[in-house]
C-alpha positions in Angstrom: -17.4 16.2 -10.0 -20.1 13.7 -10.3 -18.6 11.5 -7.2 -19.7 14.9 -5.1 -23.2 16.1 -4.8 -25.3 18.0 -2.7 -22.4 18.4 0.1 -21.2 14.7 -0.1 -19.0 12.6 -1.7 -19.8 8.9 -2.2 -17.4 6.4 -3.5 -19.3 4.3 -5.8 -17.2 1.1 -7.7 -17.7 -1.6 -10.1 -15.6 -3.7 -7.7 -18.3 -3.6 -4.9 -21.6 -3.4 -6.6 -25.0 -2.7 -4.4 -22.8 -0.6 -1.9 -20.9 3.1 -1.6 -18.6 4.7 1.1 -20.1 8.7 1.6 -18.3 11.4 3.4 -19.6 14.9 4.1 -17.3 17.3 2.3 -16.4 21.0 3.8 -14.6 22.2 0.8 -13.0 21.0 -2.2 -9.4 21.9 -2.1 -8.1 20.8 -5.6 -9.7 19.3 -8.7 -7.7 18.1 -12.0 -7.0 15.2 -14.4 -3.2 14.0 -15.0 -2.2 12.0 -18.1 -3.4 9.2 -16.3 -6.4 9.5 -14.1 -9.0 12.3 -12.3 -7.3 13.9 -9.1 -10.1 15.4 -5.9 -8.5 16.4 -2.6 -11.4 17.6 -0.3 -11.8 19.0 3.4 -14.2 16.6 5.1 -16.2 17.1 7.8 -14.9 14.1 9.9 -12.1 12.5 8.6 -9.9 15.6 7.6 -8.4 15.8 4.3 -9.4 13.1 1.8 -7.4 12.6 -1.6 -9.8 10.7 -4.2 -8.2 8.9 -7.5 -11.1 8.0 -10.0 -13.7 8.5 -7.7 -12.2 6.0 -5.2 -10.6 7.1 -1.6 -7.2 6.9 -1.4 -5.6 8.2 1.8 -7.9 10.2 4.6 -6.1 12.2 7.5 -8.0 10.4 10.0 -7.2 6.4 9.4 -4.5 6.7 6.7 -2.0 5.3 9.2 -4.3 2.0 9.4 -2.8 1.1 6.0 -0.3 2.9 5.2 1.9 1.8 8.4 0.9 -2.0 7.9 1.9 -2.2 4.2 5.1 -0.7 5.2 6.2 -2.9 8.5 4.9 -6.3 7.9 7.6 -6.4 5.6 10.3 -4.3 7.1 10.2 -5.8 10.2 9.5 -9.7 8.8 13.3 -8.4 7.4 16.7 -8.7 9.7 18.4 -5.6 7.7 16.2 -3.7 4.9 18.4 -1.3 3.5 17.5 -1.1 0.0 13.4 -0.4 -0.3 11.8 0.2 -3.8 8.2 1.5 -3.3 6.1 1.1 -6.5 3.4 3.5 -6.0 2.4 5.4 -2.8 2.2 8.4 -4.3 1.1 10.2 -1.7 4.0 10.1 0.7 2.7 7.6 3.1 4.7 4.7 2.5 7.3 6.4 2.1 7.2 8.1 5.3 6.7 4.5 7.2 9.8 3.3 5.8 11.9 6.1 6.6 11.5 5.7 10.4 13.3 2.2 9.8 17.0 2.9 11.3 18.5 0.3 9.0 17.1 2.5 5.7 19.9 3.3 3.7 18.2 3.9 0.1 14.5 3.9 -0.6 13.4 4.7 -4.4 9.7 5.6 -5.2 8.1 4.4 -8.1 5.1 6.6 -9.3 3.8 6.1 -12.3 1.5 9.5 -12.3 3.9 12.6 -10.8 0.0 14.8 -9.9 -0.2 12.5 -7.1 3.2 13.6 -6.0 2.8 17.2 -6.3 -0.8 17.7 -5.1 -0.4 15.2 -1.8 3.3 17.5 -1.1 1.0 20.6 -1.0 -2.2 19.3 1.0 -0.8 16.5 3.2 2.0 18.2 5.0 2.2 14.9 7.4 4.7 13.3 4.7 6.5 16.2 4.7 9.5 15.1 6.2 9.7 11.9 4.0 9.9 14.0 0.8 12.7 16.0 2.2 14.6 13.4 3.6 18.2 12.4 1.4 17.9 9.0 1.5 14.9 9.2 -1.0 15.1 9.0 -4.8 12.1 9.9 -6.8 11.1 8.0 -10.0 8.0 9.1 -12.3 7.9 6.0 -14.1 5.7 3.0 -15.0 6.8 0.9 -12.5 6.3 -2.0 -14.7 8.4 -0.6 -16.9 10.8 0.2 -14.5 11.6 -3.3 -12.8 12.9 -4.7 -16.2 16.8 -3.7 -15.8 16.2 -4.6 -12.1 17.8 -7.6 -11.0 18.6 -8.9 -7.0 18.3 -5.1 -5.7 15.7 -4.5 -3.2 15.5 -6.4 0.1 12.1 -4.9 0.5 10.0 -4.0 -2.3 6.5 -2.1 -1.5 3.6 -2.4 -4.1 1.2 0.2 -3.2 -1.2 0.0 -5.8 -4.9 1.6 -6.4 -7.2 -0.7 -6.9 -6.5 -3.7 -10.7 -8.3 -1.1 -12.9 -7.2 1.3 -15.6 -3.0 2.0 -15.3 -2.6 -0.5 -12.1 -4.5 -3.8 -13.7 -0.8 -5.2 -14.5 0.2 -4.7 -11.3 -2.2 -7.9 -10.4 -0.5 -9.9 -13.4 1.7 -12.7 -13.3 4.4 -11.3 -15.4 5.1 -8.3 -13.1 5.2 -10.7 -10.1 8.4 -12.5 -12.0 10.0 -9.1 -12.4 9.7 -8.0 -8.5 11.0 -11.4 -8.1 13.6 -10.6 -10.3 14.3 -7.5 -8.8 14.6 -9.0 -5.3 17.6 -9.9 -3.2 17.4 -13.8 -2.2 16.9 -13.1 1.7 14.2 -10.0 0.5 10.2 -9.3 1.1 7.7 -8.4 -1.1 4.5 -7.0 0.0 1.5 -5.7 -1.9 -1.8 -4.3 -1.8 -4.0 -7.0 -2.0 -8.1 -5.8 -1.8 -10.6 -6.6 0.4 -11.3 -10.3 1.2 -15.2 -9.6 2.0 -15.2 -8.3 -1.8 -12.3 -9.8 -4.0 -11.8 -13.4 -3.4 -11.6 -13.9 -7.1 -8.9 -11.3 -7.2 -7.4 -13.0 -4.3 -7.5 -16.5 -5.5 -5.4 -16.3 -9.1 -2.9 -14.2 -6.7 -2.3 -16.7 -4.7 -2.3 -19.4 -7.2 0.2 -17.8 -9.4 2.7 -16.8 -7.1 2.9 -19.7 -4.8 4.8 -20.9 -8.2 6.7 -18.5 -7.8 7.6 -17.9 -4.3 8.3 -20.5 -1.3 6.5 -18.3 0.9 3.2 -17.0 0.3 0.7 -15.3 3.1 -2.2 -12.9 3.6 -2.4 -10.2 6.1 -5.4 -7.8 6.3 -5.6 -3.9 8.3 -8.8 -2.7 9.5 -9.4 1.0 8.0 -12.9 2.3 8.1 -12.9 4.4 4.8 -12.0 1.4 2.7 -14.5 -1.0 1.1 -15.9 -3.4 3.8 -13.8 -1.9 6.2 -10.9 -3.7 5.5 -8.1 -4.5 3.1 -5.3 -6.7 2.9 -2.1 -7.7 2.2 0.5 -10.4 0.1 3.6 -11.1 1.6 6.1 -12.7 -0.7 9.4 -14.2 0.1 11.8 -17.1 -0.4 13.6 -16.8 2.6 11.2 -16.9 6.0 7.0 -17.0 6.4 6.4 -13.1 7.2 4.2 -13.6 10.4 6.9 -13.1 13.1 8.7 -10.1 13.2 12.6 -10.3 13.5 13.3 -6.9 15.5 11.5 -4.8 18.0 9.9 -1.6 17.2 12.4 0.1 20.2 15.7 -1.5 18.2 14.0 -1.3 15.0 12.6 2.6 14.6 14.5 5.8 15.0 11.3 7.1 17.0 11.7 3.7 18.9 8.0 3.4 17.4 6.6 6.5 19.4 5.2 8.2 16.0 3.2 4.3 15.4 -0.8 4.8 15.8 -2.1 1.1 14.3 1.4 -1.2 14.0 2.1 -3.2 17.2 4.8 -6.4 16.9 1.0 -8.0 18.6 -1.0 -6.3 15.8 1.7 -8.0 13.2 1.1 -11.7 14.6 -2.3 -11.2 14.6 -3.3 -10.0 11.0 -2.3 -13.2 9.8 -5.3 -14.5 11.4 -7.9 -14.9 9.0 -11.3 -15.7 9.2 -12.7 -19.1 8.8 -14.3 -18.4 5.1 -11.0 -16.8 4.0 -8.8 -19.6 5.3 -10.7 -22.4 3.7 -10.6 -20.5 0.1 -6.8 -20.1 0.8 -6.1 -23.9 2.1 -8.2 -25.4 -1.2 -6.1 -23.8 -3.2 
């Protein structure tokens, strides 16, 4: 465990050089490598339980709702009716949670390319508990690459949670598998993906948005603020060729079984305004 030392861990990353993210660790709850990747879920002193991939923070019990509950309704609720969901990642039962409060969910299927994550974050993050149990859910371990090729005008809301373009999610950031999630797209659908931190990865940032505005008629940026990640933020690409995602279509009251009483970070003002980028950001985008 050479990411923890001395009583803390610190997240240290060739994607942001000179910098690291430390937390104070209690206890370390589970340690192990899967086929794919090193696995650390750890008691913190402040931010409750911390599930690590590679060295890099996932999901913390203290601001995982910052992410995972934007990546989830920027899309669903940019939607008039998402029935069918595909999640390609998201693992840890986050996502998957989100989209499950959505009333009009008739089907969501998770995508996980590494089935450690699934088990370890079912036995230490009993939050997403009720998402793994709930019918409408079909689990995939697959490559989800691999997986969208016999896919075709399916979803009308496909998730892309991904970890950050290193190691078994760098062709997640690749043209080709943005023409299969078009592929596997219904014509009125969404797409939204992880799309990193706009303080760190505008060279990540810019090829995405050059390559799939070929694709797509609609192409936009949101960004969540989530204190654990890189800079503090992170953001997100939402696809589609039927409407610009910034206004929602439904209200959280018509929209969520919960009528949006389990919602910590998500507001329909909150959805409006993470479009809103900063100045730098903006000019990069509109040069393009």
């Amino acid at each position: 465990m050479d990411c923890i030392k001395d009583g803390w861990f610190h997240e240290k990353g060739s994607l942001w050089p000179g910098q690291a993210m430390s937390l104070e660790v209690e206890e370390v709850l589970f340690q192990g490598k899967s086929d794919f990747q090193d696995l650390i879920v750890f008691q913190s002193k402040t931010y409750g339980k911390v599930l690590i991939l590679d060295g890099v923070i996932q999901i913390t019990e203290r601001d995982q709702h910052a992410y995972q509950e934007m990546i989830t309704h920027l899309p669903m609720m940019a939607h008039p009716n998402p029935e069918n969901v595909l999640i390609i990642g998201g693992g840890d039962g986050g996502v998957v949670t989100q989209v499950l409060k959505h009333s009009q969910v008739k089907r969501v299927t998770l995508c996980e390319i590494d089935g450690m994550v699934i088990e370890v974050s079912k036995k230490y993050f009993p939050a997403f508990e009720n998402g793994w149990k709930d019918p409408r859910l079909q689990i995939c371990v697959q490559d989800g690459n691999e997986f969208l090729k016999e896919k075709n005008s399916e979803y009308d809301v496909i998730i892309v949670d991904s970890s950050d373009p290193v190691g078994p999610a760098e062709v997640l950031f690749k043209k080709p598998f943005f023409e299969k999630l078009k592929q596997a797209l219904r014509p009125d659908g969404f797409i939204c993906t992880q799309a990193e931190c706009f303080w760190l990865d505008l060279n990540i940032i810019t090829p995405l948005f050059k390559f799939t505005r070929e694709l797509f008629k609609y192409v936009d940026y949101a960004y969540t603020v989530i204190p654990t990640y890189p800079c503090g933020t992170i953001g997100f690409l939402l696809l589609s060729d039927a409407r610009a995602a910034k206004e929602p279509l439904r209200t959280v009251d018509s929209g969520f079984t919960d009528k949006g009483e389990s919602l910590q970070y998500y507001s329909q003002d909150i959805h409006r305004a993470s479009f809103v980028l900063p100045l730098f950001v903006q000019r990069v985008i509109d040069s393009l």
